[in-house]
C-alpha positions in Angstrom: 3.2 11.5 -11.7 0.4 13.5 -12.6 -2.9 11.8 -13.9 -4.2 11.7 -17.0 -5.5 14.6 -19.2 -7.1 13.2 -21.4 -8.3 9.4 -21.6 -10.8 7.3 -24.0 -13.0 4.5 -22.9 -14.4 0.9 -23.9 -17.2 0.3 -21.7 -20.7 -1.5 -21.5 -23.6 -0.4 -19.5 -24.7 -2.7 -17.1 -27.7 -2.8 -14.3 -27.1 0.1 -12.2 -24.2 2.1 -14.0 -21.3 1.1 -16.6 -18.6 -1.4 -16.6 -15.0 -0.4 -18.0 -13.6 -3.0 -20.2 -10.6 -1.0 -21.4 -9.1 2.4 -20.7 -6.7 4.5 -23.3 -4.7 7.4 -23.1 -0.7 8.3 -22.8 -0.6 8.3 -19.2 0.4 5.3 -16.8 -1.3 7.0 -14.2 -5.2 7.2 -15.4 -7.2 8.9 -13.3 -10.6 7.1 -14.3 -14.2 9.4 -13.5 -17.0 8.7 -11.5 -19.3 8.3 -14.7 -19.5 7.7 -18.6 -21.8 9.2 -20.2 -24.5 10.2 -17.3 -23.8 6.2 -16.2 -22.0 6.0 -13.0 -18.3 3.5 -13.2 -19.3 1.1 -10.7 -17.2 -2.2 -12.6 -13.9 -3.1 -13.5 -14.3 -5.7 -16.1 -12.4 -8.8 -16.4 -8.8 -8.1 -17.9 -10.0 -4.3 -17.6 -6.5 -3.4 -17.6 -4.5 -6.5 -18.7 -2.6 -6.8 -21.5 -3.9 -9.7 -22.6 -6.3 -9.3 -25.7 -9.7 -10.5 -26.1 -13.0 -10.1 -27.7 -16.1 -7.9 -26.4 -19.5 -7.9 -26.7 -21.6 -5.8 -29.7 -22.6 -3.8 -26.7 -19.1 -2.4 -26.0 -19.5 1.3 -26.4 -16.5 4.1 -26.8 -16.5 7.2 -25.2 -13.7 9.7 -25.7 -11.3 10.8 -28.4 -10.3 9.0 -31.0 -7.3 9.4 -31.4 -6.3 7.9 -28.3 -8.3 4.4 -28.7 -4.8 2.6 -30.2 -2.7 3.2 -26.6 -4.3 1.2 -24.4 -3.7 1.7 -20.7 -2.9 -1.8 -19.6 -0.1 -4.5 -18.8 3.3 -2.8 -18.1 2.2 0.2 -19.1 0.1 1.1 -15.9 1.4 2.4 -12.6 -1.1 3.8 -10.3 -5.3 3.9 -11.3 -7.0 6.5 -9.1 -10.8 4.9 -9.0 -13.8 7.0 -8.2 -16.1 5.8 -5.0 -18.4 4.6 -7.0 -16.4 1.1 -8.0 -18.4 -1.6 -6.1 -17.1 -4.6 -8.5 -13.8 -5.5 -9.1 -14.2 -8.6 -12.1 -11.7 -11.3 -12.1 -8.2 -10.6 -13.3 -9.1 -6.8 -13.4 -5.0 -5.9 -13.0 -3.9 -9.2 -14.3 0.0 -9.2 -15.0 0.5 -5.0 -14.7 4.0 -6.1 -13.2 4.9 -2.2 -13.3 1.5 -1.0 -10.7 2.6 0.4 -7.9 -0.9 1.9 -6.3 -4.1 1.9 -6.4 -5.8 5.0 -5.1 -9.8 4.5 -4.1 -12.2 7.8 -3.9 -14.3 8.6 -1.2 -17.2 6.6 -1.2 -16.2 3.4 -2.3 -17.9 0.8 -0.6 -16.6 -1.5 2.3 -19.0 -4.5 0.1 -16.6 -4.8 -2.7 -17.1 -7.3 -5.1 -13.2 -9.0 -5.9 -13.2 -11.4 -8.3 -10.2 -13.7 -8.3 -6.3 -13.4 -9.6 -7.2 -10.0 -9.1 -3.4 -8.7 -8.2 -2.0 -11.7 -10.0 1.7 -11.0 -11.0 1.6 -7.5 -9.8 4.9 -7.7 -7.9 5.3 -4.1 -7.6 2.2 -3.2 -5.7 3.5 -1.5 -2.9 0.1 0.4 -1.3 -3.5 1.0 -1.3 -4.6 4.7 -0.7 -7.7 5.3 0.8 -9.3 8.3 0.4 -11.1 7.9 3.9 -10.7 8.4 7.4 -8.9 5.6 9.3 -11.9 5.1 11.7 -14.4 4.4 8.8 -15.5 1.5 7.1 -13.8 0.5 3.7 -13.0 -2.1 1.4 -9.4 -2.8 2.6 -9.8 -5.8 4.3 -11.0 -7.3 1.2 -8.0 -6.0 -1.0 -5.6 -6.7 1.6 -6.6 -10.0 1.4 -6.2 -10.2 -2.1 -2.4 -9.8 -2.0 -0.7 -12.5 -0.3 2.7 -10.6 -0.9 3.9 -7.3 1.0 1.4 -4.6 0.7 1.1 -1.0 2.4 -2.4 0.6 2.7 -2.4 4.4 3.9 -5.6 6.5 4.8 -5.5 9.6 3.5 -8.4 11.9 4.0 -8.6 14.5 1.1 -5.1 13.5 0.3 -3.5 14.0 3.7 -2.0 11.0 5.5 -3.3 10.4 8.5 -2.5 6.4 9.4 -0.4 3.9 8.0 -0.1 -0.3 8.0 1.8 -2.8 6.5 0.5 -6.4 5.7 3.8 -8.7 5.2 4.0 -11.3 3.2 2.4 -14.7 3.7 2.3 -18.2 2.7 -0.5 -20.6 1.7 -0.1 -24.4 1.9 -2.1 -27.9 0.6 0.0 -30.6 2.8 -1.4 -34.0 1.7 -2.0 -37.1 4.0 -1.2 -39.6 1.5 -2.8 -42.3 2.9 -5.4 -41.2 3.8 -5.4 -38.3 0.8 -6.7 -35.7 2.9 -5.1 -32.3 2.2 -4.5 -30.2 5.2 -4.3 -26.3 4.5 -1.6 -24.1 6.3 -0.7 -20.9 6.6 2.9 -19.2 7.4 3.7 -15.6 8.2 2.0 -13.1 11.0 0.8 -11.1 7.7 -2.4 -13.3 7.3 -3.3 -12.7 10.6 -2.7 -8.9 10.6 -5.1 -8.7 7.5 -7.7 -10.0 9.5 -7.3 -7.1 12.2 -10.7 -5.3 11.4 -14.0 -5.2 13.5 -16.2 -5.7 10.5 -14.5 -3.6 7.3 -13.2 -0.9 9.5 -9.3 -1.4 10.7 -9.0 -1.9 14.3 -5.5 -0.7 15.1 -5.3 -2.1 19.0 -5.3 -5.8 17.5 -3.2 -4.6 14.6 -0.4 -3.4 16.9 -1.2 -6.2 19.0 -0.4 -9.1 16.5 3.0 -7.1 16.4 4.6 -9.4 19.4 3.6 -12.7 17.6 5.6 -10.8 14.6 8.8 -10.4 16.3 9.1 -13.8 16.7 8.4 -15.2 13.3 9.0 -12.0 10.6 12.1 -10.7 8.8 13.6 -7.4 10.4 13.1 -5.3 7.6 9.2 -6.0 7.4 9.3 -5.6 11.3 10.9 -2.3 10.7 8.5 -1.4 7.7 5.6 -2.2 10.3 7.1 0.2 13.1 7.9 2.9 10.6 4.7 3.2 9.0 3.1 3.3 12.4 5.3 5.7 14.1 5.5 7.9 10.9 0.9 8.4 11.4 0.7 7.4 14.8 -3.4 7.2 14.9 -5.0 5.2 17.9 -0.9 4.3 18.6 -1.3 3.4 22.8 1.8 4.5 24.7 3.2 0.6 25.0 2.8 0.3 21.0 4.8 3.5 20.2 7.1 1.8 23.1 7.7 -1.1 20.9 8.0 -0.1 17.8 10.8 2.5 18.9 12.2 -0.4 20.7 12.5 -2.6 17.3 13.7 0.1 15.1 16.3 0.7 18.0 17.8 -2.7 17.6 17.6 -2.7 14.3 19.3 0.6 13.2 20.8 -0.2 10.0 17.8 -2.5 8.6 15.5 0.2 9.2 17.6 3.2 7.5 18.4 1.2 4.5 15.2 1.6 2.7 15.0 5.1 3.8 18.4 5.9 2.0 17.3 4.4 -1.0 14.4 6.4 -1.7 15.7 9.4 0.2 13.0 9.3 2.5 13.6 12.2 4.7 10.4 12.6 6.9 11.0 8.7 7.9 14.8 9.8 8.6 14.0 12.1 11.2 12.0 9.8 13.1 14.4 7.3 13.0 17.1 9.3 13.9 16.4 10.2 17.5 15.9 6.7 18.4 19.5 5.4 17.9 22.3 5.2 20.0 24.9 7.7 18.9 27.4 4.2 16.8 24.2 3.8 15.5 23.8 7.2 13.9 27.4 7.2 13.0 26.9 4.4 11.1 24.0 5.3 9.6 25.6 8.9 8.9 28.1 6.6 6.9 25.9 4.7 4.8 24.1 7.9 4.2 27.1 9.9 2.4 28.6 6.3 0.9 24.9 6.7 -1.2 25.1 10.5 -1.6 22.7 11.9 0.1 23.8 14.6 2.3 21.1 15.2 3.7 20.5 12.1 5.3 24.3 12.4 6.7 23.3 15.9 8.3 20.0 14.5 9.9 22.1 11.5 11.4 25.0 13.5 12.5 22.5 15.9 13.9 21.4 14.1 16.8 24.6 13.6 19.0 25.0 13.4 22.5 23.4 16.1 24.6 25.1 16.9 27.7 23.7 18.1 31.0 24.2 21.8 31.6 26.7 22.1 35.0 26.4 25.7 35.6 23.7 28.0 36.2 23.2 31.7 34.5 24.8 33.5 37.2 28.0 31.9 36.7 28.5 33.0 33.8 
């Protein structure tokens, strides 16, 4: 969806810039600036776009039309917020219950320091991705939002809006185990996903251990986030080493129909002719199936596409 033409804001200045408390418009998709009123945005206040209501202080300030300041851009409403670079400080509960975000797009510039307060993603279940506007080999703030979301989140780098790598953090699990007699709690962890968010030297992604981790995560993850992972890899292959590529094709091989599902669903047809080449020809056939049982043709014809190639027997001046 296209961002917003024209929003209103709540804000208060703070030390160094302004902090949004509340954004309005008609769009789900705000696009927010880098500055209000000659202040640079460099905070997302607490509940910034939560529905939940609450009281500011008599130095909340409003900046844009009028008209626009009863549609607030908050709760269910939202679905992606494009943030300028200049956002260093994310307050707590900043996208607190938006059940309907799906991603959060950060401008060049913005910091690899963040400041996250916490329930930041709290009941965001559709979060799918974080969009970078940054080079894959530069530092960012990614390891810090990654870690914000326990559940299954993408993050994609894409340099003046082109793609150039993709990852996928799966989900993980936190947990207190209690030693009742001596009441001594014992914290645990489950899922390769926690340990893939912590594949960074510093706050720039380092893709060797990320593609690494990737053997622990055949043992212990779920073929369709195993899939994801070798998809989103294969599909941007930056820094990808020969034996990586190797075993990602090798997963998605064995895994034919887990990894075309999602594809069929959202008709993803870049993703489909990667996959397609992989897969032994029942494979495709199967897939070719699945394809035209959904209705999408195309998918069929990229399937059935790749059959068999046999090896010429004759040479030109046979013929």
């Amino acid at each position: 969806m296209p961002g917003s033409s024209a929003l209103a804001f709540l804000w208060q200045p703070v030390p160094g810039g302004a902090r949004l408390l509340r954004v309005f418009g008609d769009s789900p998709c705000p696009v927010l600036p880098a500055a209000i009123e000659g202040l640079p945005l460099t905070e997302l206040g607490p509940y910034c776009f939560s529905a939940r209501e609450r009281a500011f202080g008599p130095d909340a300030r409003r900046t844009g039309p009028q008209e626009l300041f009863g549609h607030a851009i908050a709760g269910d409403f939202v679905q992606r917020v494009t943030l300028p670079g200049t956002v260093r400080v994310f307050h707590n509960a900043a996208f607190y219950n938006c059940r309907g975000l799906t991603e959060l797009c950060l401008g060049p510039g913005t910091p690899e320091t963040l400041s996250l307060g916490s329930d930041l993603f709290t009941n965001c279940r559709a979060l799918e991705r974080f969009v970078l506007d940054a080079p894959p080999d530069a530092p960012t703030g990614l390891k810090r939002l990654a870690g914000a979301v326990s559940a299954d989140v993408g993050a994609v780098f894409a340099p003046g809006g082109q793609a150039a790598a993709r990852v996928f953090f799966p989900e993980y699990f936190e947990y207190l185990d209690e030693n009742t007699p001596a009441h001594i709690f014992n914290h645990s962890i489950e899922g390769e996903g926690y340990r893939m968010r912590q594949c960074f030297d510093g706050s720039t992604m380092n893709f060797d251990e990320y593609d690494s981790a990737f053997e622990q995560a055949l043992v212990s993850e779920s073929p369709a986030s195993l899939c994801r992972i070798a998809l989103d890899r294969m599909l941007c292959p930056w820094a990808l080493r020969p034996e990586a590529a190797e075993r990602y094709r090798a997963c998605l091989r064995e895994r034919a129909e887990t990894a075309a599902a999602p594809l069929i669903a959202r008709r993803a047809e870049q993703a489909m002719r990667l996959l397609c080449p992989l897969l032994e020809p029942a494979d495709r056939a199967a897939v070719a199936r699945r394809c035209a049982a959904a209705g999408w043709s195309e998918g069929a014809a990229l399937a059935l596409a790749h059959g068999t190639r046999y090896t010429k027997r004759y040479d030109f001046d046979d013929l």
